[in-house]
C-alpha positions as CSV (number, residue, x, y, z in Angstrom):
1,X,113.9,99.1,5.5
2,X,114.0,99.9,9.4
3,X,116.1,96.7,10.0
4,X,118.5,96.8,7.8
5,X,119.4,100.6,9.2
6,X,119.4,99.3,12.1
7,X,121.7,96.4,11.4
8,X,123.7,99.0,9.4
9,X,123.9,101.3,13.1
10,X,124.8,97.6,14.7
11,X,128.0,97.4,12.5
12,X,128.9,100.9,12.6
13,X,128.6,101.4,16.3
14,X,126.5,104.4,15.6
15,X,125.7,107.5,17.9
16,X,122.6,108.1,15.8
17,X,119.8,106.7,14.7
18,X,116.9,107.9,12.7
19,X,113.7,106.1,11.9
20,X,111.4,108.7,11.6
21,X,108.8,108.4,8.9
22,X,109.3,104.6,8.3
23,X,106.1,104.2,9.1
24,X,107.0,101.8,12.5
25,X,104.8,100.3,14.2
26,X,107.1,98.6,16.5
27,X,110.4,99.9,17.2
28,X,113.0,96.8,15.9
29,X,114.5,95.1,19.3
30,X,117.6,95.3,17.8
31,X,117.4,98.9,18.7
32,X,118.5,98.0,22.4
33,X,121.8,96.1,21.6
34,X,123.1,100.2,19.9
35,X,125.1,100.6,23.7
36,X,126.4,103.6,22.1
37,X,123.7,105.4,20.6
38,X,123.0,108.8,22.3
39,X,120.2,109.8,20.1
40,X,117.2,108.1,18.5
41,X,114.8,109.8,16.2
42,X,111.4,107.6,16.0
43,X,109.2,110.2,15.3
44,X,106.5,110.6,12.5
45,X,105.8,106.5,12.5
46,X,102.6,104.6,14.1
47,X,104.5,103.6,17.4
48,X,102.2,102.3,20.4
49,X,104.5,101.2,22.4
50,X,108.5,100.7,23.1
51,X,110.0,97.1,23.8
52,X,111.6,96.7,26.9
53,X,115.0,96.0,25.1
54,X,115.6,99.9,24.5
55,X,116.2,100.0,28.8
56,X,119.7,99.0,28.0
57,X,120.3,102.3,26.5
58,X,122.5,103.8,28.8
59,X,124.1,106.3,26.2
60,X,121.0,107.6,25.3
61,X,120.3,111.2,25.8
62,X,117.6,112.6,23.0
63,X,115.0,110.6,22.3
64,X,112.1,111.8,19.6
65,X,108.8,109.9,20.0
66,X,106.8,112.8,18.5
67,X,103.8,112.3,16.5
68,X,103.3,108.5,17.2
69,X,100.1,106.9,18.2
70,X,101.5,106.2,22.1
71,X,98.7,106.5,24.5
72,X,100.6,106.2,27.7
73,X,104.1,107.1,28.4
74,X,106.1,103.7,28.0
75,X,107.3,102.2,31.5
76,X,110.9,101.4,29.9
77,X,111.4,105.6,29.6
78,X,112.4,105.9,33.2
79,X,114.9,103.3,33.0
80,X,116.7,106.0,30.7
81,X,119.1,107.1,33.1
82,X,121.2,109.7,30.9
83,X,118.2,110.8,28.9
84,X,117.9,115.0,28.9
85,X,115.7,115.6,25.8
86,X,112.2,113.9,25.4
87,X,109.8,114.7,22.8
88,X,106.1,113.3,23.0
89,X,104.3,116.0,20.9
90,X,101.7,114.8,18.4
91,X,100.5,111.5,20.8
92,X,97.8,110.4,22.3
93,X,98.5,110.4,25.7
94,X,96.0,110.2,28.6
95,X,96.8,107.0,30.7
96,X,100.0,108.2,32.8
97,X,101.6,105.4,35.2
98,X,102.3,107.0,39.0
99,X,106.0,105.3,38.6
100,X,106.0,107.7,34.9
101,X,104.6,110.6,36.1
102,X,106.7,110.9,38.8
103,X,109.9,110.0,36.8
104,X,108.9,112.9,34.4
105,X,108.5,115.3,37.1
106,X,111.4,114.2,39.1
107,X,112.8,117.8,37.2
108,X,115.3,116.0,35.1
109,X,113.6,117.9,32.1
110,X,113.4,121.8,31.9
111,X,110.5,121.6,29.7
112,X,108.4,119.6,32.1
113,X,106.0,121.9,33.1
114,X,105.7,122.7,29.4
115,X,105.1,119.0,28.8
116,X,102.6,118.4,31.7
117,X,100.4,121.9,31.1
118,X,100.1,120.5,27.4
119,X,98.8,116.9,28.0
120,X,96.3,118.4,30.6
121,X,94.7,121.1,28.2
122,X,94.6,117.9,25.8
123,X,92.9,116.0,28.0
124,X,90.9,118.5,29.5
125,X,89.4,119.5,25.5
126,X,89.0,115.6,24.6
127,X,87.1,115.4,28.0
128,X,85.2,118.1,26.6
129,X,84.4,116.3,23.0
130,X,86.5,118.7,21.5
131,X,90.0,118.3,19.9
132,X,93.0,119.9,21.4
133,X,93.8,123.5,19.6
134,X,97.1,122.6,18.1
135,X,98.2,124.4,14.6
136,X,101.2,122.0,14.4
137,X,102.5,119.0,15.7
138,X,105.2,120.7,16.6
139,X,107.2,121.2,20.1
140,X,107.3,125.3,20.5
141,X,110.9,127.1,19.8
142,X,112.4,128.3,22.8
């Protein structure tokens, strides 16, 4: 099913893509040849990681990873250049490269601080045996 959407976006050209709730657990490579796709909606699958095709993105600029099974933020994310909007919630982060962490702090994002405060008190309660206190898996409305 995810393939042939994507090979759909391939012939279209498309701006937009959304896999979300394909239950993925790989994102297609073919993904990375969609020069002109500015936003890609992978959320609500089983992702653990992101091929190192999707660096080509240059168009991209909204990308939704939320509630996957990543446990580190993928090294191809900084390679994003026009990327603005970033959504992690719902992961499992803990193991966060220096090269990463400083890309995602670099301020590019104005909900970093959001972003970093929220993966310490997760780590900080699974550190503790307990789980985070999250209602949702949700980002929070601004």
């Amino acid at each position: 099913m995810a393939d042939s959407l994507v090979l759909r976006a391939l012939r279209g050209n498309a701006r937009h893509l959304d896999l979300g709730g394909k239950q993925l657990r790989r994102v297609p490579k073919a993904v990375g040849r969609l020069q002109a796709l500015t936003r890609l909606q992978l959320r609500n699958n089983l992702i653990t990681e992101l091929p190192a095709e999707l660096q080509t993105l240059d168009n991209l600029t909204d990308l939704n990873l939320g509630n996957n099974s990543l446990e580190a933020l993928p090294e191809v994310l900084k390679h994003l250049t026009q990327l603005k909007k970033l959504h992690l919630f719902g992961n499992k982060l803990g193991n966060l490269s220096p090269s990463v962490l400083d890309w995602l702090l670099s301020g590019r994002f104005p909900d970093t601080n959001f972003f970093y405060s929220q993966l310490m008190r997760q780590e900080t309660a699974e550190n503790c045996g307990r789980s985070p206190d999250h209602h949702t898996n949700q980002p929070p409305s601004h």
